[in-house]
TIRO-2110 file (N, C-alpha, C; in Angstrom, 1 decimal):
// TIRO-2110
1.0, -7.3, 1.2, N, 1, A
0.4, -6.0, 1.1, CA, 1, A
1.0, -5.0, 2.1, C, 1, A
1.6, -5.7, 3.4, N, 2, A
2.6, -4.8, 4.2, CA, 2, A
2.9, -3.3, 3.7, C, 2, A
4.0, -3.9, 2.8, N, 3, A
4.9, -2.7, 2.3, CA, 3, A
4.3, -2.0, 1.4, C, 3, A
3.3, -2.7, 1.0, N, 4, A
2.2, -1.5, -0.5, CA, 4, A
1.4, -0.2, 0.9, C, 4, A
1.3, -0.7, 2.0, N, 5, A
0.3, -0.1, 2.5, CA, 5, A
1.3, 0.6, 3.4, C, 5, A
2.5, 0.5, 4.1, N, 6, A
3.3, 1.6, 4.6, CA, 6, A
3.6, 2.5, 3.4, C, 6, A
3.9, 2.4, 2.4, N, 7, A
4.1, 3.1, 1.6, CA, 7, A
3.1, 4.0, 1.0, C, 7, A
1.7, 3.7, 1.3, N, 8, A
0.5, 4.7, 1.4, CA, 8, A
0.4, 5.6, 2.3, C, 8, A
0.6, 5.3, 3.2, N, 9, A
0.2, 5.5, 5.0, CA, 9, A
1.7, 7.1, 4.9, C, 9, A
3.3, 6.5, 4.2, N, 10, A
4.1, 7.3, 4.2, CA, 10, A
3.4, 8.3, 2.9, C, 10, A
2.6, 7.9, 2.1, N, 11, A
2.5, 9.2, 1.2, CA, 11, A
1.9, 10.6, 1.5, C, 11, A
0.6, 9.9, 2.6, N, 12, A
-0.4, 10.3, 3.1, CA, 12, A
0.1, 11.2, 4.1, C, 12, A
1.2, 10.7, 4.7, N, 13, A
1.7, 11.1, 6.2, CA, 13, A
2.7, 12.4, 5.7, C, 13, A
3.3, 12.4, 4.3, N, 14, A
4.4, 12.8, 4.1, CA, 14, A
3.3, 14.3, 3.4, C, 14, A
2.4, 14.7, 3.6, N, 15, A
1.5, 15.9, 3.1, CA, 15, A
1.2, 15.7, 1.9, C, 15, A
1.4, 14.9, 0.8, N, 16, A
0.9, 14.7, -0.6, CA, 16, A
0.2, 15.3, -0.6, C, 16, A
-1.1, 14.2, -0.1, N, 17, A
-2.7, 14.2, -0.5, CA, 17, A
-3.5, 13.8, 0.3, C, 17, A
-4.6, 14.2, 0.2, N, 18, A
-5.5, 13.3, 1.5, CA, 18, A
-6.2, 12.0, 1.2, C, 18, A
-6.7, 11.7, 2.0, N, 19, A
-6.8, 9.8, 1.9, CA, 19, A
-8.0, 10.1, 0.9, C, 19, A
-8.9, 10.5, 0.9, N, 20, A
-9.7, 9.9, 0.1, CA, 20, A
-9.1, 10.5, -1.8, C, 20, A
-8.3, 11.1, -1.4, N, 21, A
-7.9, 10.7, -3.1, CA, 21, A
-7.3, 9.7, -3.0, C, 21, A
-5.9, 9.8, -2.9, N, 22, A
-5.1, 8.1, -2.3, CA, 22, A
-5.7, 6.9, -2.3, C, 22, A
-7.1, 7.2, -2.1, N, 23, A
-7.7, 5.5, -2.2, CA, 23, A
-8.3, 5.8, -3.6, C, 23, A
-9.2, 7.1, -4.2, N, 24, A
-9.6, 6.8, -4.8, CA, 24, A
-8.8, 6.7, -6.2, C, 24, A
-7.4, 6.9, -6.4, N, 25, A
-6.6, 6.8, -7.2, CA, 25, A
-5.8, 5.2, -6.9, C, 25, A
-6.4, 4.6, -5.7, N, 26, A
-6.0, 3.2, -5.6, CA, 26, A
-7.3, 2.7, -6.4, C, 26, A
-8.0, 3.2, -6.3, N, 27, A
-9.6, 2.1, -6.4, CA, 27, A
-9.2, 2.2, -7.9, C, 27, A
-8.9, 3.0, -8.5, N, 28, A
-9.0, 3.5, -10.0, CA, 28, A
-7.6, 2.6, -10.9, C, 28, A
-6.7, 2.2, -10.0, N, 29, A
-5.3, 1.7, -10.8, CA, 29, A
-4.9, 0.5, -10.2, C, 29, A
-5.3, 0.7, -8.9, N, 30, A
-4.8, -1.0, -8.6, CA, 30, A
-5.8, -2.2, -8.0, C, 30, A
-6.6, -2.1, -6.8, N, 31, A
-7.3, -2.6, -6.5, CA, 31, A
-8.7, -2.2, -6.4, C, 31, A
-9.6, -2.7, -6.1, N, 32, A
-11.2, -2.4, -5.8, CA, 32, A
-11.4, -2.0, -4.7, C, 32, A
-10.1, -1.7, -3.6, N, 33, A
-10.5, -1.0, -2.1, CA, 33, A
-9.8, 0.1, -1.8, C, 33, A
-9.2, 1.1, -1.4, N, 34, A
-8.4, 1.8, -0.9, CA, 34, A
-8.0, 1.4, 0.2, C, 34, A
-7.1, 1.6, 0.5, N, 35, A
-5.9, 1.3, 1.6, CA, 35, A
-6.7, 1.4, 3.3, C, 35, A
-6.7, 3.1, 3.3, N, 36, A
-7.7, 3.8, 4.3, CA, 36, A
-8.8, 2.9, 4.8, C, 36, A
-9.8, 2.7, 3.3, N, 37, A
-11.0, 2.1, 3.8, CA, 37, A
-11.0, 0.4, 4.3, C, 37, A
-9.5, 0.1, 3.8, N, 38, A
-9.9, -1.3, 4.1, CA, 38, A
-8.9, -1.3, 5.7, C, 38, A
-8.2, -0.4, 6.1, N, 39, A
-8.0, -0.2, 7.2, CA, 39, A
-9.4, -0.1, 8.2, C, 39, A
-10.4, 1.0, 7.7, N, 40, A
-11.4, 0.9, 8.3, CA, 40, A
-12.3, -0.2, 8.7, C, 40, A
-12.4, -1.1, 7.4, N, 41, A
-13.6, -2.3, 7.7, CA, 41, A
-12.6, -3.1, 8.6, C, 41, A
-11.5, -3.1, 8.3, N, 42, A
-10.4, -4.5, 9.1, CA, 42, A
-10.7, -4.2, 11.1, C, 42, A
-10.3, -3.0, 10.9, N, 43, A
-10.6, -1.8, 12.5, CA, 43, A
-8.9, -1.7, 12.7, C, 43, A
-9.0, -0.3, 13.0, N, 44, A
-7.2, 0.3, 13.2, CA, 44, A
-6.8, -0.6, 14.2, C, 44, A
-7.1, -0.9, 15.7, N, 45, A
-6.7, -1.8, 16.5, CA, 45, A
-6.6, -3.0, 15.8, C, 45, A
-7.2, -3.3, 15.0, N, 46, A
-6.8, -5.3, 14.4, CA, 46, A
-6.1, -4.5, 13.4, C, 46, A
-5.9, -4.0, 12.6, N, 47, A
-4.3, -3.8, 11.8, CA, 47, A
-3.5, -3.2, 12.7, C, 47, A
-3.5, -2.8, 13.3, N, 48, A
-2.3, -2.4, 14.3, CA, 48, A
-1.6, -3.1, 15.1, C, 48, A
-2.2, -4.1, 15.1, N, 49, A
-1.9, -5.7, 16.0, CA, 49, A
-0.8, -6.2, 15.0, C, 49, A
-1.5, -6.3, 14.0, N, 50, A
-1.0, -7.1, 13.0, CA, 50, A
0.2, -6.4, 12.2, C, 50, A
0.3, -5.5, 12.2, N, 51, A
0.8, -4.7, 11.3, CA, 51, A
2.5, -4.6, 12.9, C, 51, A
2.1, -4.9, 13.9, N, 52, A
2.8, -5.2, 15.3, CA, 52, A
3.7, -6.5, 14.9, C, 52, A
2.8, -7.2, 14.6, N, 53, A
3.4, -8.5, 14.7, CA, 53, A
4.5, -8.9, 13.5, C, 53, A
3.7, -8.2, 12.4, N, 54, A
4.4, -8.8, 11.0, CA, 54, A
5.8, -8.2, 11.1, C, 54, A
6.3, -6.9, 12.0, N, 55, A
7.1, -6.3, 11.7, CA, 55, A
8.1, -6.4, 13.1, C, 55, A
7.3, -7.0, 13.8, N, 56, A
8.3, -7.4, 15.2, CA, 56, A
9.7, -7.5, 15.1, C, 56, A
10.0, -8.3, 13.9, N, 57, A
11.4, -8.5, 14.1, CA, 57, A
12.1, -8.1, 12.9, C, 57, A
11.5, -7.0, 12.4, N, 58, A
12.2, -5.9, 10.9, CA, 58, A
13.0, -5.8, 11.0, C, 58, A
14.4, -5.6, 10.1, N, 59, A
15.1, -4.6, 10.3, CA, 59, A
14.9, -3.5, 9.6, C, 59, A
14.1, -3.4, 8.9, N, 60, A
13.6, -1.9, 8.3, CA, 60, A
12.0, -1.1, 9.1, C, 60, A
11.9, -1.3, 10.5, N, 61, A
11.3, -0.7, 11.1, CA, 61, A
11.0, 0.8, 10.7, C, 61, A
12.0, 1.5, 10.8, N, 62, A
11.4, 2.7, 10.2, CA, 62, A
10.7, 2.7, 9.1, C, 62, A
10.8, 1.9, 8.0, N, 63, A
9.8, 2.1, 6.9, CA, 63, A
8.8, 2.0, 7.6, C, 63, A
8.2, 1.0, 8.4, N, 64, A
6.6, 1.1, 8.7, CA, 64, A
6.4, 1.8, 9.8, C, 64, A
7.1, 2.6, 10.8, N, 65, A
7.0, 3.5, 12.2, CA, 65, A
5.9, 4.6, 11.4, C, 65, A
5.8, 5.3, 10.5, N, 66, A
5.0, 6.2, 10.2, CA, 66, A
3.4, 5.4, 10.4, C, 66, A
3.8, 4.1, 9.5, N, 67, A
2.3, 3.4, 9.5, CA, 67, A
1.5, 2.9, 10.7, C, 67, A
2.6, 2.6, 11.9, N, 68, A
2.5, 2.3, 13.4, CA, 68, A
1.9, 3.4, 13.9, C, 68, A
2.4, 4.5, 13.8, N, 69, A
2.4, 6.0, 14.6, CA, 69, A
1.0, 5.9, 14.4, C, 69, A
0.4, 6.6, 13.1, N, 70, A
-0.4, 6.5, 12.5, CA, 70, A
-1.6, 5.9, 12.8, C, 70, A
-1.5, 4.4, 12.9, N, 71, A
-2.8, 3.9, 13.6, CA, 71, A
-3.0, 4.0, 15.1, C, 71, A
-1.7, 4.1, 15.8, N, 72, A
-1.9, 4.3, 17.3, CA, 72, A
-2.1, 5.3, 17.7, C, 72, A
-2.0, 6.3, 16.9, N, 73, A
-2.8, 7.8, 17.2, CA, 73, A
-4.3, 7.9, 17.2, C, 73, A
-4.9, 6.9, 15.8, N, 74, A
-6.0, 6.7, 15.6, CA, 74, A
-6.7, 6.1, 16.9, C, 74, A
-5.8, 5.0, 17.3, N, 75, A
-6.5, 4.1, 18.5, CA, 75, A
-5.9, 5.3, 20.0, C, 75, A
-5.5, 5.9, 20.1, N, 76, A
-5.5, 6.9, 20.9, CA, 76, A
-6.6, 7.6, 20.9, C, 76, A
-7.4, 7.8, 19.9, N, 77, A
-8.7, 8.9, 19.9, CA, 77, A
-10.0, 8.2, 19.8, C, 77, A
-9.4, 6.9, 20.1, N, 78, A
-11.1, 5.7, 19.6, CA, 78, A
-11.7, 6.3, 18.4, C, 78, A
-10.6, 6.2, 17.4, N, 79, A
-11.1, 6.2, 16.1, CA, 79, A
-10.6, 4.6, 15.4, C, 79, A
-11.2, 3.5, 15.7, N, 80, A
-11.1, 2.6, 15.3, CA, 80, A
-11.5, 1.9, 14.0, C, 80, A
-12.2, 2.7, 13.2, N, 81, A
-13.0, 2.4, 11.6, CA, 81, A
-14.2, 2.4, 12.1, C, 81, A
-15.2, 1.5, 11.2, N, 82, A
-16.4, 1.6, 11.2, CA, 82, A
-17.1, 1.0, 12.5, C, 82, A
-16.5, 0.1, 13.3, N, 83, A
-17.3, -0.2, 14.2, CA, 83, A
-17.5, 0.9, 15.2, C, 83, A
-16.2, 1.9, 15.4, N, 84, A
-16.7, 2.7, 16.3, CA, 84, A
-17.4, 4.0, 15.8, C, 84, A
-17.5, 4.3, 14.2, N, 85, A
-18.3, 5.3, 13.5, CA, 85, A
-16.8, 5.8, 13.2, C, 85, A
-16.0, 5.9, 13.3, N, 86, A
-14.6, 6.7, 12.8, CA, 86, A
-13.4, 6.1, 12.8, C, 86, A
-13.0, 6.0, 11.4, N, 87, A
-10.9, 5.9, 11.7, CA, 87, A
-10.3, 6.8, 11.0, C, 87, A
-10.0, 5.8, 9.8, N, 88, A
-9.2, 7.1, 8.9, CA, 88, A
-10.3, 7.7, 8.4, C, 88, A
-11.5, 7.1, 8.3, N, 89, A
-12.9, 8.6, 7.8, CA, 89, A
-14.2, 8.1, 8.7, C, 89, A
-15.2, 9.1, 8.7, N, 90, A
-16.0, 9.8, 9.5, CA, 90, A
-17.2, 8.3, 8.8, C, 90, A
-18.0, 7.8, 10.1, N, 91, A
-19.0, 7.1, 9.1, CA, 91, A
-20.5, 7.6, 9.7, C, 91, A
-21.9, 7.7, 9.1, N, 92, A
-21.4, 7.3, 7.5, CA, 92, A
-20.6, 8.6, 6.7, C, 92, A
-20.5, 8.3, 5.7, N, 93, A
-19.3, 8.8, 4.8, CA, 93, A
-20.2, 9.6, 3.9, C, 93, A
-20.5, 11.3, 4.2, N, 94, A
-21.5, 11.8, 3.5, CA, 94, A
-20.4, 12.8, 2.7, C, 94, A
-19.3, 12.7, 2.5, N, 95, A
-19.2, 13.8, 1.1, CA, 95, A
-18.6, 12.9, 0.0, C, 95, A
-18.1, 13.5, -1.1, N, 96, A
-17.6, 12.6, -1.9, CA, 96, A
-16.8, 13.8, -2.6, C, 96, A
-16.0, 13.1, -3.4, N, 97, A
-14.8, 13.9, -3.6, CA, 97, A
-14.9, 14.8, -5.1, C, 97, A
-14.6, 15.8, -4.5, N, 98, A
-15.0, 17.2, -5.6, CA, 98, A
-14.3, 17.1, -6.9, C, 98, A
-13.0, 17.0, -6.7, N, 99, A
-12.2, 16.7, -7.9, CA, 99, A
-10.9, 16.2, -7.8, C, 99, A
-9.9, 15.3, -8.4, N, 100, A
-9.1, 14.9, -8.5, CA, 100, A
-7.8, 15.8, -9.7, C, 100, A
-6.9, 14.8, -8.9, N, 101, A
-5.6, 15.4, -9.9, CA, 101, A
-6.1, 15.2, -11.3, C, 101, A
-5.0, 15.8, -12.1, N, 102, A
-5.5, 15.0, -13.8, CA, 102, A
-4.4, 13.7, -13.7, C, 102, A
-4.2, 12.6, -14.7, N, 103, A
-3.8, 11.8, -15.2, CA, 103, A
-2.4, 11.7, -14.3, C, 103, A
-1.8, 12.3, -15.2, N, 104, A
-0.4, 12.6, -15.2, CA, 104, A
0.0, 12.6, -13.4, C, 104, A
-0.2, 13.5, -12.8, N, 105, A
0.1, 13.4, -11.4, CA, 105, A
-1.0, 12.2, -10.6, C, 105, A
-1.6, 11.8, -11.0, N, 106, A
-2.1, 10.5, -10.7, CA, 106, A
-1.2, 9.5, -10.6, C, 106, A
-0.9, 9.4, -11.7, N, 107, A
0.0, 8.4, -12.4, CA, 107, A
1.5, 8.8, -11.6, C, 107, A
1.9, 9.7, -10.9, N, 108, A
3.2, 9.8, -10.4, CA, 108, A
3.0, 9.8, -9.0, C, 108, A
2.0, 10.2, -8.7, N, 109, A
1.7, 10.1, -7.0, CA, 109, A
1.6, 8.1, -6.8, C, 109, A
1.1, 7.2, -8.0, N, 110, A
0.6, 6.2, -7.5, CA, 110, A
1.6, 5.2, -7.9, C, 110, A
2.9, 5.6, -8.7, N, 111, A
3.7, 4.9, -9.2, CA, 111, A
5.4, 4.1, -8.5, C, 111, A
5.1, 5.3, -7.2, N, 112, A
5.6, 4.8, -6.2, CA, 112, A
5.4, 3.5, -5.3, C, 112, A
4.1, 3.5, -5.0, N, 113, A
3.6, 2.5, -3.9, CA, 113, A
2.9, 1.3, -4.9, C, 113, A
2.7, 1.5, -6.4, N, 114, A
2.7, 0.3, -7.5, CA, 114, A
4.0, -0.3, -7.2, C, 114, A
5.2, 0.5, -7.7, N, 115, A
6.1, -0.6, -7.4, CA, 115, A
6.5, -1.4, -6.2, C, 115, A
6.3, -0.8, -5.3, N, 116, A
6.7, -1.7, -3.9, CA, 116, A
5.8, -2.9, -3.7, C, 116, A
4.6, -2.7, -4.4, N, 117, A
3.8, -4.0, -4.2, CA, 117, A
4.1, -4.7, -5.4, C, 117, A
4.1, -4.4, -6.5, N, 118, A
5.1, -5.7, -7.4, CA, 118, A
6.1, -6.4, -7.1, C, 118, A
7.0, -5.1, -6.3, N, 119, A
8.1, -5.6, -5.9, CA, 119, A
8.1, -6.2, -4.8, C, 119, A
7.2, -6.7, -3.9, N, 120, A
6.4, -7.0, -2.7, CA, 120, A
6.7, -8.8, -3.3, C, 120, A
5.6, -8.7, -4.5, N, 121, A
5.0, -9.8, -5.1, CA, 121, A
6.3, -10.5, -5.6, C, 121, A
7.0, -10.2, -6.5, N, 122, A
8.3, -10.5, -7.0, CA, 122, A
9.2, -11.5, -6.1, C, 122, A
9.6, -10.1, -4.7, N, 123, A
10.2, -10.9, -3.4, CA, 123, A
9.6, -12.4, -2.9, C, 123, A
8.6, -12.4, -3.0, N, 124, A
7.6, -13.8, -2.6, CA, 124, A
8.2, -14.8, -3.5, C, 124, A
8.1, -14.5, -4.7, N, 125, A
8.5, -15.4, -5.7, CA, 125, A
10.0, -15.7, -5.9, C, 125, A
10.6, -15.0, -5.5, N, 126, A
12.2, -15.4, -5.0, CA, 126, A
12.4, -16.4, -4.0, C, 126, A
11.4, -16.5, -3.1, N, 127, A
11.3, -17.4, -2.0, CA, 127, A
11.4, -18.8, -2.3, C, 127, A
10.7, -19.3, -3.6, N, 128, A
10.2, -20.1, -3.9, CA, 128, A
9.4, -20.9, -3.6, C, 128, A
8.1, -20.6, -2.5, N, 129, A
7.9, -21.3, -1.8, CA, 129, A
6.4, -21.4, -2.7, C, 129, A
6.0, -20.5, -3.4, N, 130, A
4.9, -20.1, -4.5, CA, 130, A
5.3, -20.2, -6.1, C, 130, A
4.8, -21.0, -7.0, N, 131, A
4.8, -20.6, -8.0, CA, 131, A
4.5, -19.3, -8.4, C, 131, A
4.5, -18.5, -9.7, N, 132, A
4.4, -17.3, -9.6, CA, 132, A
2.6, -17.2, -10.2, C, 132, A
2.3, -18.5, -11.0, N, 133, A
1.0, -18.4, -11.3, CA, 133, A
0.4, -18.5, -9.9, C, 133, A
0.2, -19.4, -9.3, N, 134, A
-0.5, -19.7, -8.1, CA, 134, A
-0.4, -18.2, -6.6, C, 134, A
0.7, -17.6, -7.0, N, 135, A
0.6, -16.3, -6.1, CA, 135, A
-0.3, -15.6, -6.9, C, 135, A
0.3, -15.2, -8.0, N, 136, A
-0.4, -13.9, -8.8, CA, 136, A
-2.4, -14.2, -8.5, C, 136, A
-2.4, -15.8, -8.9, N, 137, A
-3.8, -15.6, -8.9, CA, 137, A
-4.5, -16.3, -7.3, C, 137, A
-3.5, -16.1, -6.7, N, 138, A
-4.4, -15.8, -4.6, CA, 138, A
-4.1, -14.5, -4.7, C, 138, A
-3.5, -13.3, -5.0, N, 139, A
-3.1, -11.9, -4.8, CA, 139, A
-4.6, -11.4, -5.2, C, 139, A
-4.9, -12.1, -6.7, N, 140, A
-6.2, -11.2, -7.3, CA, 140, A
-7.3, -11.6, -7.0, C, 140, A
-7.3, -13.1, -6.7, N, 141, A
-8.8, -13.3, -5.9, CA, 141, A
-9.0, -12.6, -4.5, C, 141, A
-7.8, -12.7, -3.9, N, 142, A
-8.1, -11.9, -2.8, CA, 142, A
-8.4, -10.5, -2.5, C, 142, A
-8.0, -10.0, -3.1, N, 143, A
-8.0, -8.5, -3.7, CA, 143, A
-9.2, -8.3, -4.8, C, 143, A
-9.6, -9.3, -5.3, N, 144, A
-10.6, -9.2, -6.6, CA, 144, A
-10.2, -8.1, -7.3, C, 144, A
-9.2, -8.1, -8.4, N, 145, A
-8.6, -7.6, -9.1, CA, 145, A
-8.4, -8.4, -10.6, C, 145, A
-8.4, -7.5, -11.2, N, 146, A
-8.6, -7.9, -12.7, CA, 146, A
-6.9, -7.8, -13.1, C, 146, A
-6.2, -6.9, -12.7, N, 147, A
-5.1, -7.2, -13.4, CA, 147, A
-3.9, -7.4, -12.2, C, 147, A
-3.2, -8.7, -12.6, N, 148, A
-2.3, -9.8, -11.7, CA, 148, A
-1.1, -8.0, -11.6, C, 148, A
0.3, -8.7, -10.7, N, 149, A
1.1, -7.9, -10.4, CA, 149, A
2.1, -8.2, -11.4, C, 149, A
2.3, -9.4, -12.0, N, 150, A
3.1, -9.9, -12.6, CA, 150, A
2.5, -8.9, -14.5, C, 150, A
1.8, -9.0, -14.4, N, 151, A
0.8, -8.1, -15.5, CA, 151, A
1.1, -6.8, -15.5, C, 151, A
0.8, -6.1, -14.1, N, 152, A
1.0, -4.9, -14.1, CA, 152, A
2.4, -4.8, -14.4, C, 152, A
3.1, -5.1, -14.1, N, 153, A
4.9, -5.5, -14.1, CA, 153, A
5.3, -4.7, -15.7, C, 153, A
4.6, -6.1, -16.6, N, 154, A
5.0, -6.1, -18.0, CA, 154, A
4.0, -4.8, -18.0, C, 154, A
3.1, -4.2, -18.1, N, 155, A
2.6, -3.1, -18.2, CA, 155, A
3.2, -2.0, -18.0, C, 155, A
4.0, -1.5, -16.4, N, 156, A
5.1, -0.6, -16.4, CA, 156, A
6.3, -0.7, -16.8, C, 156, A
6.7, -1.8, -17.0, N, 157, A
8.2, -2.0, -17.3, CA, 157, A
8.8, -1.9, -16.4, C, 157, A
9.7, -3.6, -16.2, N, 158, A
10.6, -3.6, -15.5, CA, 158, A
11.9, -2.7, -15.0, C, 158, A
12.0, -2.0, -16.3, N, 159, A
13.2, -1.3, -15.8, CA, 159, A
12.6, -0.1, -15.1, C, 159, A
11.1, 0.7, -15.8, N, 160, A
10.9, 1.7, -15.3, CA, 160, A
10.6, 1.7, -13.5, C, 160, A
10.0, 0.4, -13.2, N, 161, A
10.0, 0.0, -11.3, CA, 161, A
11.4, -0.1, -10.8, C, 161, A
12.4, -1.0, -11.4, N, 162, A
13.8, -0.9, -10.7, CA, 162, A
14.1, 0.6, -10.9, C, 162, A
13.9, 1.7, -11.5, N, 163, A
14.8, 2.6, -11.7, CA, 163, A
13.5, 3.5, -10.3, C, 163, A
12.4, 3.8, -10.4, N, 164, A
11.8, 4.2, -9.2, CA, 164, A
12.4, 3.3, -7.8, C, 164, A
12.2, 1.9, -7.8, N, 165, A
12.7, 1.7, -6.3, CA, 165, A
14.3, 1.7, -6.4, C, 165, A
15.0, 1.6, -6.9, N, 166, A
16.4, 2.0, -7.2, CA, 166, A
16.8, 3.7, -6.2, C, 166, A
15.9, 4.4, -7.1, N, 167, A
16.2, 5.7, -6.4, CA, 167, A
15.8, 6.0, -5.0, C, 167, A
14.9, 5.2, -4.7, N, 168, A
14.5, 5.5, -3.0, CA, 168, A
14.9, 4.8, -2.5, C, 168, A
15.5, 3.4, -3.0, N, 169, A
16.4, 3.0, -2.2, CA, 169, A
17.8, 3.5, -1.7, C, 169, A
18.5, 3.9, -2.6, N, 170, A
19.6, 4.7, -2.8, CA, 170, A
19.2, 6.3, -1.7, C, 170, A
18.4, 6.4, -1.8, N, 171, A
17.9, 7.8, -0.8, CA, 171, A
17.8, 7.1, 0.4, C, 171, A
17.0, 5.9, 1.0, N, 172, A
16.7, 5.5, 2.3, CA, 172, A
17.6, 4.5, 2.6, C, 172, A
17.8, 3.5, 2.0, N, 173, A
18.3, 2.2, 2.6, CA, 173, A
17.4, 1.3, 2.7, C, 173, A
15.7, 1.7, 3.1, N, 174, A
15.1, 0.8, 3.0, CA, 174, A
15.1, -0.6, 2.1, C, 174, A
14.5, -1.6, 2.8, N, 175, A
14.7, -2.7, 2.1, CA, 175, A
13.4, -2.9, 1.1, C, 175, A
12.4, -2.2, 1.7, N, 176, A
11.2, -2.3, 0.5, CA, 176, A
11.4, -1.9, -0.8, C, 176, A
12.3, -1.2, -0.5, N, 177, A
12.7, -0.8, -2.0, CA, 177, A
14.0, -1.1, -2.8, C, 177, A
14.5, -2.1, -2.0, N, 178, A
16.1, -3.1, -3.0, CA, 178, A
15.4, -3.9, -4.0, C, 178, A
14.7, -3.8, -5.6, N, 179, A
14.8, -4.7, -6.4, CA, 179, A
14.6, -6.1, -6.3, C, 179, A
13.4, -6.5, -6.3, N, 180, A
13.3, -8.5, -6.6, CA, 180, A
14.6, -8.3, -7.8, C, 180, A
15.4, -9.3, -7.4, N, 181, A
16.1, -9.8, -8.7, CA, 181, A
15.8, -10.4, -9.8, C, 181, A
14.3, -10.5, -9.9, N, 182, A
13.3, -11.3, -10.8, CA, 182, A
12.7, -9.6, -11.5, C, 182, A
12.6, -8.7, -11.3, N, 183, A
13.0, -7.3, -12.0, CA, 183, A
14.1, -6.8, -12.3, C, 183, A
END
């Protein structure tokens, strides 16, 4: 979920949109949490740690340096999530969201960071260390999600995710976005 979640953290950071659409357009297409909020319950200092460690020895650091920045700003201001009353949002959480994009720009703001987490899931399965059943169904229990990655896959079409991470790979170099060969 690394690279699904620098790749939020870069949407967010890059002026799109603000987090509570971003999650609520995650809650709506991919999982039952948004990104933000489960940064919140987790606490920015414990993903920050972690989000430290996983990437200690990257060579694609810059992909996640926005998502680093990001929370250590937060933990700069003892905005830690819910234990301290604030991270990425204010608790408790009294507004709720006026209105959203329509469909279509839904569907293109959130088609970026779908693929990197397919292609997230994919890469694992290259590894071989997972069956692809046995990943897909720890990804959805853990996530309590109704539709696997391997699902969503055949649902967007493989060519249509290689041809999205294709192009931003070709733009960055990042490695989150080189193609599972299993796409």
């Amino acid at each position: 979920f690394l690279d699904f979640q620098a790749q939020t953290v870069r949407l967010y950071r890059d002026g799109t949109m603000e987090m509570t659409v971003i999650d609520h357009i995650i809650k709506k297409s991919i999982f039952p949490r948004g990104v933000f909020d489960f940064f919140d319950d987790v606490g920015i200092d414990v993903m920050h740690q972690s989000v430290l460690n996983y990437t200690e020895n990257s060579k694609d650091i810059d992909f996640y340096k926005p998502m680093i920045d990001f929370m250590a700003d937060l933990i700069s201001r003892k905005r830690l999530g819910r234990k301290s009353g604030s991270g990425c949002y204010e608790y408790p959480i009294d507004r709720l969201l006026e209105s959203l994009p329509g469909m279509e720009i839904q569907d293109e703001i959130i088609s970026l960071p779908r693929a990197v987490f397919i292609n997230s899931f994919f890469k694992e399965i290259e590894k071989n260390k997972y069956s692809i059943d046995d990943l897909e169904c720890a990804v959805m229990e853990y996530m309590d999600m109704d539709l696997g990655p391997r699902v969503m896959a055949e649902k967007t079409g493989h060519g249509a995710i290689r041809d999205i991470l294709n192009r931003n790979f070709n733009e960055t170099g990042f490695e989150a976005y080189r193609p599972s060969s299993l796409l």
